[in-house]
ZADREN-564462 format. One record per residue: residue in one letter; y, x, z of N, C-alpha, C in turn. Coordinates in steps of 0.001 Angstrom, whole numbers, plus 500000, padded with zeros to 6 digits. Layout:
# ZADREN-564462
aYXZYXZYXZ...
***
This chain:
# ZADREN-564462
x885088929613511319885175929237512735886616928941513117x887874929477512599889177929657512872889680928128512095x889256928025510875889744926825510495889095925420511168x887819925708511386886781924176512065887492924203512908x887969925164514003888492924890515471889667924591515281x890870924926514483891973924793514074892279923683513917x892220922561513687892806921635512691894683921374513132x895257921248511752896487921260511728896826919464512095x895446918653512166896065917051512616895251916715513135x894818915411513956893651914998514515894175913387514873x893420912352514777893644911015514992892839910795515961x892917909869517108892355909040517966892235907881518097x890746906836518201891243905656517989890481905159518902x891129904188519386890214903544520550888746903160520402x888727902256519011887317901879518532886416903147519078x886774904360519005886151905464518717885530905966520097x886415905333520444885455905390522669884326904557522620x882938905129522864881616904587522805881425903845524648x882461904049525343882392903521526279883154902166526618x884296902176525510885235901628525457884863899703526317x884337899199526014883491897989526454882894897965527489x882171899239527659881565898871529306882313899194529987x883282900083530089884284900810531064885607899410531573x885843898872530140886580897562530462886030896454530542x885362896013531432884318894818531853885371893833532083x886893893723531966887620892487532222888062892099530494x887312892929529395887962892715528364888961892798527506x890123894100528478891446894374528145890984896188528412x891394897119527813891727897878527691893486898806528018x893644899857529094895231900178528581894527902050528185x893554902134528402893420903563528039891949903936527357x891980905159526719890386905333525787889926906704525619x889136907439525677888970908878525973887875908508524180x888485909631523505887724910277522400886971911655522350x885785912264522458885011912892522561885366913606521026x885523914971521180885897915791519692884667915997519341x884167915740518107882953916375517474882999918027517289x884360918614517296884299920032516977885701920208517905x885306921078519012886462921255520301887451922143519365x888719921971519866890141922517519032890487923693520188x890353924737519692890560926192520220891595926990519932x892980927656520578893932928481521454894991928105520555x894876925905521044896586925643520451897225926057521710x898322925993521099899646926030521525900461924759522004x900376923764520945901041922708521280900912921268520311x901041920326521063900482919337520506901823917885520315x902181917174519175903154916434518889902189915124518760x903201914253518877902628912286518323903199912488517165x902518912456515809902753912225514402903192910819514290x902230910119514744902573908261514290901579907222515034x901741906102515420900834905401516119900841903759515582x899981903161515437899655902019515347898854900971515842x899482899958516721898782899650517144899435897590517372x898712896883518054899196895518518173899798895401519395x901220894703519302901665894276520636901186892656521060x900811893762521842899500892388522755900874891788523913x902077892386524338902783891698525067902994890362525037x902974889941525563903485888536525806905279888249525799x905754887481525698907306887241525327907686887427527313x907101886262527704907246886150529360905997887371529930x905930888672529390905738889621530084903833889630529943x903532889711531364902024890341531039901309888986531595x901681887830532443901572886954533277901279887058534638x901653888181535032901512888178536459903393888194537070x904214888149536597905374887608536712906032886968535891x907087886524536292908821885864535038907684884442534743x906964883806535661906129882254535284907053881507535388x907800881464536987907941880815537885909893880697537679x910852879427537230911730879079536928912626878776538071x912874879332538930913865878919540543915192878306540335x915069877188540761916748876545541288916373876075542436x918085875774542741918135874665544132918398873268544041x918195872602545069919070871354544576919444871157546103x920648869999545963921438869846546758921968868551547187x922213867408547887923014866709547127924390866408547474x925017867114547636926304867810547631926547868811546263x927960868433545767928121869175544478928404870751544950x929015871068546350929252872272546674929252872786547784x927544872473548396926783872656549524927338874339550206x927589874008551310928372875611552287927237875683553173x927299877245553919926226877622554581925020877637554407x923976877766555001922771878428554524921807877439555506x920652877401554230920860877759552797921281876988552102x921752877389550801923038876662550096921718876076549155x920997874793549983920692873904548856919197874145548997x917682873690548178916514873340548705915796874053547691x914769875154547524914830876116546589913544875207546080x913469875188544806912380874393543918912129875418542790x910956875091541717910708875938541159909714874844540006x910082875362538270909349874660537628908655876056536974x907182875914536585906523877358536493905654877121535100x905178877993534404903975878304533878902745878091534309x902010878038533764900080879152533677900391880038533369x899470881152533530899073882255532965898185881929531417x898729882818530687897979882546529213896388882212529387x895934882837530332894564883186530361893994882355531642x894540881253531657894070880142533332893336879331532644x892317878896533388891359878134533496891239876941534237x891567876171534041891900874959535109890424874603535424x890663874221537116889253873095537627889089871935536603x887468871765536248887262870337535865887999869447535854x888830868429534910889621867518534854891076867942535225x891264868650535287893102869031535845893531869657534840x894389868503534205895474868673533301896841869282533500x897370869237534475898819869204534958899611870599534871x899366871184533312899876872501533326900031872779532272x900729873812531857902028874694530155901055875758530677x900066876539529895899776877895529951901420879226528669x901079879981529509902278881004528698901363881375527417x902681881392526690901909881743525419902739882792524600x902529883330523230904270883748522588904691882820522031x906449883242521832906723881779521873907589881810520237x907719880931519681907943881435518236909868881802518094x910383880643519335911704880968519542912016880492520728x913589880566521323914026879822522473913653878841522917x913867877593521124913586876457521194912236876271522038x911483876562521313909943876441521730909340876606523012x910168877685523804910101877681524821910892876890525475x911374876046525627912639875179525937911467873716525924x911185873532525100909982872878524912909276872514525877x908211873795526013907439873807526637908191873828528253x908633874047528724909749873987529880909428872775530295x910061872301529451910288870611529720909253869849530001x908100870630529356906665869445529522906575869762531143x906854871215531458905966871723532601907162870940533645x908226871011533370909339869823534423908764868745534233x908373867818533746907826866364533385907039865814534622x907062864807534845906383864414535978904857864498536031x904105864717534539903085865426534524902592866817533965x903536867281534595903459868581533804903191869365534984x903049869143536381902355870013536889902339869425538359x901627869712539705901131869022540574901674869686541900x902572868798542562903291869266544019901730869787544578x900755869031544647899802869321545494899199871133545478x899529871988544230899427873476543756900783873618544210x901680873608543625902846873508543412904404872890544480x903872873401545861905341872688546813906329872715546537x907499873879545555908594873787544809908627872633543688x907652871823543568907878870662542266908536869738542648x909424869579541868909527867802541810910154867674540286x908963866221540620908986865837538601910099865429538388x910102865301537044911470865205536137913047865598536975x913099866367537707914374866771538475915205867844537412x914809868538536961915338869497535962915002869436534210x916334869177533601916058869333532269916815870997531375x916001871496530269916455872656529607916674871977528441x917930872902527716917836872776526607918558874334525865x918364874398524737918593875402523928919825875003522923x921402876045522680921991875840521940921858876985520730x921441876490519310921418877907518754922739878238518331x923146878034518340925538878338518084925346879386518781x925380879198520450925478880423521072924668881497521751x922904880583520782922131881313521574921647881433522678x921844879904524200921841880420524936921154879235525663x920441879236526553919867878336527648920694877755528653x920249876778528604921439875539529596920479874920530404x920487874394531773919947873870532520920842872506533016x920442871133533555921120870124534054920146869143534584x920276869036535770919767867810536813919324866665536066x918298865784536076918107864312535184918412863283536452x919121863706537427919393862453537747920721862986539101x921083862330540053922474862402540659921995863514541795x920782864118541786921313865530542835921825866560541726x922357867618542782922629868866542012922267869679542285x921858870469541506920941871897540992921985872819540473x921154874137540732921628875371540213920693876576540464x920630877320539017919632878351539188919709878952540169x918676879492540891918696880605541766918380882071541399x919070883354541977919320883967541358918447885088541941x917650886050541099916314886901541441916496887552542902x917829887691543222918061888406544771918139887449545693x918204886215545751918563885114546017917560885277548074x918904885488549300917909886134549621917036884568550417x917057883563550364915743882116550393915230882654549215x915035882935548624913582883043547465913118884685547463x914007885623548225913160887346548650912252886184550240x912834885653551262912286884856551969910863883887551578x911143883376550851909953882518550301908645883829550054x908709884664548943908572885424548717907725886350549948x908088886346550682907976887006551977906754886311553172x906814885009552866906463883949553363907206883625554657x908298883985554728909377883575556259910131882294555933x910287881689554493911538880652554520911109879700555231x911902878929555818911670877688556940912716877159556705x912925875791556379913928874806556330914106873698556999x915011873534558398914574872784559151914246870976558728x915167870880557798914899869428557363914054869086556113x913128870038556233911894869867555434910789870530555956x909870870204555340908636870376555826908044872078554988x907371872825555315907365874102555237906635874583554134x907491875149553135906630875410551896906098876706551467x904546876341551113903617877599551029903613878058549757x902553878788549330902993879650548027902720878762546657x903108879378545911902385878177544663900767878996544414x900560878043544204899202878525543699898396877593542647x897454877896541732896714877274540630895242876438541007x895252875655540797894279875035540594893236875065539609x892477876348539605891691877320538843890161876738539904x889094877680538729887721877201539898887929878180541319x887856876797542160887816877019543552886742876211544310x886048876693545623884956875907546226885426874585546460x886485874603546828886712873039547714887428872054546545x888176872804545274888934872246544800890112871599545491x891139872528546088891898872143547121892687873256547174x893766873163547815894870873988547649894774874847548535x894012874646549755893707875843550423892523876726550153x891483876612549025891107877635548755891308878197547154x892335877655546465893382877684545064893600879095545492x893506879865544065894356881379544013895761881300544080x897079882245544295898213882517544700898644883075543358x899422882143542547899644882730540961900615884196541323x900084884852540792900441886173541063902382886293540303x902590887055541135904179887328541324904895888392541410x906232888897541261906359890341541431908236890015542071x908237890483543429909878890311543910910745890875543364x911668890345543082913146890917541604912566890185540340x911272889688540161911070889063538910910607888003538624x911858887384537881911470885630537802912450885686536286x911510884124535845912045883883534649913262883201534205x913796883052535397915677882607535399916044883910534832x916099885040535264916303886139534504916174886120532774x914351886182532673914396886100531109915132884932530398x915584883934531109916211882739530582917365883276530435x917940884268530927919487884563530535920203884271531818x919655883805532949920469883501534072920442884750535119x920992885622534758920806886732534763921563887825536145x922880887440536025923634887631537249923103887456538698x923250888477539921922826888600540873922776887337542296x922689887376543080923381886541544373924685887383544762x924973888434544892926435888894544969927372888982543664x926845888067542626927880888179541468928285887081541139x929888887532541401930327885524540529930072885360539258x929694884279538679929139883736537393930677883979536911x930484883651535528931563883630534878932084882005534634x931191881187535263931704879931534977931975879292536992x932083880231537509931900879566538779933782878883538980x933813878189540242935106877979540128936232879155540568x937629878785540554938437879568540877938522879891542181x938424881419542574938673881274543931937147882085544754x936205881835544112934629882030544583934242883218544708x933595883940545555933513885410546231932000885201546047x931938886876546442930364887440546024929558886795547178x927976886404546638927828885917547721927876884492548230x929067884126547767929030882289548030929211881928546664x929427882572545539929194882196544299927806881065543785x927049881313544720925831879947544337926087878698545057x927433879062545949927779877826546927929092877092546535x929660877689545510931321877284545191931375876739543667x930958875227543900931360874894542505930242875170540913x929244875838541519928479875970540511926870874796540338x926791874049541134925868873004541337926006871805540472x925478871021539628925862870120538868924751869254538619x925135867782538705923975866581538615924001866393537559x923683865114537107923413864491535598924713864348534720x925932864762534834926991864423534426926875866062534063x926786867257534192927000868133533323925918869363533161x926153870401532405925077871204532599925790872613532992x924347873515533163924987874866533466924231875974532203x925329876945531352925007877119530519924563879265531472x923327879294530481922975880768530972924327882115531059x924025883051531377925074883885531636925130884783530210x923635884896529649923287885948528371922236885250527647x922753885078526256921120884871525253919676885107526354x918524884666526004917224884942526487916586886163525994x915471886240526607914801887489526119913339887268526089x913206887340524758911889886660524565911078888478524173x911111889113524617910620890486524494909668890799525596x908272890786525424907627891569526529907961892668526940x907790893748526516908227894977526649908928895541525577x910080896318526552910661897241525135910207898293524547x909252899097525520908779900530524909907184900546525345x906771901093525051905129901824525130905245903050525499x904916903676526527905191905091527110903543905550526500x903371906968525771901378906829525539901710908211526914x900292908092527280900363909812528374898932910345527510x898524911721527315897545912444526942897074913049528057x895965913554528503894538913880529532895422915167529580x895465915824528290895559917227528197896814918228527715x897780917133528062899473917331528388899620917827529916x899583918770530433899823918975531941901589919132532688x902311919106531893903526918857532189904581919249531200x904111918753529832905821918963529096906652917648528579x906252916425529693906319915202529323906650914990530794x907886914658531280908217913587532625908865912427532448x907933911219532991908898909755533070909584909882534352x910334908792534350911081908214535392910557908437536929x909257908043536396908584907718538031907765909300538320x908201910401537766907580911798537932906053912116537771x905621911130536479904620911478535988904701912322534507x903637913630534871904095914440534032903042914820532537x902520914035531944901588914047531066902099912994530016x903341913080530015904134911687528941903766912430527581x903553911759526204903860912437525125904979911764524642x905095910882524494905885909910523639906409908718524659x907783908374524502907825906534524128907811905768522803x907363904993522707907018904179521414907735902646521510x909531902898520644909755901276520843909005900110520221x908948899095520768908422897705519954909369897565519350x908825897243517938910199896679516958909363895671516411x908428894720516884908069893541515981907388892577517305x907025891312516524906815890199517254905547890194518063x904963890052519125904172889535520035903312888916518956x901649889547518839900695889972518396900586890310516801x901770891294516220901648891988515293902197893230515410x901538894016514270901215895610514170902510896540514261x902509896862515359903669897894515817903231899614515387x904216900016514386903585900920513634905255902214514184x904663903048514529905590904243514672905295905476514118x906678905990513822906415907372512862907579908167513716x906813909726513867908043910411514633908819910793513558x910071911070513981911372911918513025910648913224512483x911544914328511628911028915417511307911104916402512147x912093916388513479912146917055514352910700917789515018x910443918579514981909376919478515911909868919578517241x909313919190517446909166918784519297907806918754520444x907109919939520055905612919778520166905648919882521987x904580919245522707904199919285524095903145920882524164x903962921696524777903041923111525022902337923337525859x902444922675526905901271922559528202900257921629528015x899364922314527649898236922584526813896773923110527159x895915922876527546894404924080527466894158924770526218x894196925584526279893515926520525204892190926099524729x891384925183525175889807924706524791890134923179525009x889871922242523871890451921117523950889013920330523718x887888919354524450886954919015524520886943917866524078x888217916508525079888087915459524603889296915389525621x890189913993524781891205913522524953891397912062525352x891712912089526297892397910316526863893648909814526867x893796909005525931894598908053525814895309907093526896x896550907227527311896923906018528475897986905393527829x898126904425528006899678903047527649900331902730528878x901235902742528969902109901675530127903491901376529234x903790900397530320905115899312529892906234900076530255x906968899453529720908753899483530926908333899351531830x907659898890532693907705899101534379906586899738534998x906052900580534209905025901298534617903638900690534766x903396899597534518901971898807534384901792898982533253x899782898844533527898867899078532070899520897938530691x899824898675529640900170897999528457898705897600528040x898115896391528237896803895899528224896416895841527362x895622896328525740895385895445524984893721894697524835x893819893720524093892215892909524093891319893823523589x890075893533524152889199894648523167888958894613521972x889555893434520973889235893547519712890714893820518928x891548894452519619892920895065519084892278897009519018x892351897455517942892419898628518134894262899220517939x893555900670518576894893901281518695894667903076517643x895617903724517289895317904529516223896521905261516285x896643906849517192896932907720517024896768908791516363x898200909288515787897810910398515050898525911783515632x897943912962515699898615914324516222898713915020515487x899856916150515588899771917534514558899423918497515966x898938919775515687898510920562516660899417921888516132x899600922515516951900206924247516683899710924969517384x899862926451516791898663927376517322899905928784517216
***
């Protein structure tokens, strides 16, 4: 009886949730409860041995942010006062969009094999058919070209024709405004949200879904354009203060480009936080949830097998039940959202137990 109840290891695997499928009726999974065939009786404490599983991340994240590419344009090389210039935006799909009958006019996100590739695909979605003002009020075709240098690693942006552009920057406060739905520009006409041209009744932009978004996060960032609205670029001109740094000298038409601030980041997530049912507090994240066992870094590419092994260190979680029935599994990201995976990705934990 001491050894059946005992066990010195125990694995969990998602496959192994008989609910696993009906419980996730959208087809993604971030958590899985395993039912013990023989309940584990008066541990003490419980460690993550090793885990394996697929990073289902996406490079541009989960697709509900970092789609959507923000600059301004201007046509003045070093437009003053506010707002400094006409906020536009070249965007994604979501990996998983469905376009209305016949509507072509879209780059779904995908992983991307490098910069290049994404640089690429950029460009189709800037193209004059690469996506539709009528979804889309920040468009205008062929206005923005990308390109990729691999020397330095780094993303460059430049106008295709004599206005001037310049990224806009995630604090940028016309795009927290947009965002908000308050921006108003008097010498234009008033622009609403982007949204997809997915199945809708009317097939029309007023009953089109609102491509989902998250404020502080846009993919000028993952592009490397990274620096704030109160930070001078490092290429801005001499002289330029926090703040008017998107207004002094940093705008440029077809005669030059603007090179990113940092390499890109083609990384969905950096870590996998797992939480256990039956951890009651020897595990706190950030956000004062207290059932953490582990973080788990990603160290490989967007949809292959991310395999972790703990150190030899003993470090067991002691808050604990003494009668252990069945155990649930949870995932989240770096930012605290479900680390999603498909239902035909399994996942495969392993534990040591102490008594």
């Amino acid at each position: 009886m001491t050894t059946l109840n005992c066990p010195d290891k125990i694995t969990l695997d998602a496959f192994s949730d008989t609910q696993l499928r009906t419980q996730n009726v959208n087809g993604k999974y971030n958590r899985f409860t395993n039912d013990l065939q023989t309940p584990i009786l008066n541990a003490k404490g419980i460690q993550l041995l090793n885990a394996n599983f697929i990073n289902s991340a996406l490079p541009l994240m989960d697709d509900t942010a970092q789609l959507m590419f923000f600059y301004k344009v201007s046509a003045l090389p070093s437009p003053s006062g506010s707002p400094s210039g006409v906020l536009q935006a070249v965007r994604l799909h979501p990996s998983n969009f469905v376009p209305f009958a016949g509507w072509t006019n879209f780059v779904r996100n995908k992983p991307w094999a490098s910069p290049a590739d994404l640089v690429t695909a950029l460009n189709l979605a800037a193209a004059a058919t690469g996506d539709d003002v009528g979804y889309n009020p920040l468009f205008i075709a062929d206005q923005v070209l990308f390109s990729y240098d691999s020397t330095t690693n780094k993303i460059s942006i430049a106008s295709k024709n004599a206005f001037y552009i310049t990224p806009c920057a995630y604090d940028d406060p016309d795009l927290i405004s947009y965002f908000n739905g308050t921006l108003s520009y008097t010498s234009d006409p008033p622009y609403g949200p982007i949204k997809m041209n997915s199945f809708n009744s009317g097939n029309s932009y007023a009953t089109a879904p609102i491509q989902s978004w998250k404020l502080g996060q846009t993919m000028t960032q993952r592009l490397g354009f990274s620096t704030g609205f109160n930070t001078i670029r490092a290429w801005a001109v001499p002289g330029a203060t926090p703040s008017a740094a998107n207004q002094m000298g940093v705008f440029v038409n077809d005669t030059g480009t603007i090179e990113a601030d940092s390499p890109p980041i083609l990384i969905g997530s950096q870590n996998v936080s797992v939480y256990l049912s039956i951890v009651a507090g020897s595990g706190i994240d950030a956000t004062g949830r207290k059932n953490l066992i582990q973080t788990i870094p990603i160290e490989v590419a967007s949809q292959m097998i991310n395999s972790y092994t703990a150190s030899s260190v003993e470090k067991p979680a002691l808050s604990i039940p003494t009668e252990i029935y069945s155990i649930t599994v949870e995932m989240l990201d770096d930012q605290g959202r479900p680390f999603y995976q498909p239902g035909n990705y399994d996942t495969t934990l392993c534990f040591s137990v102490y008594y």
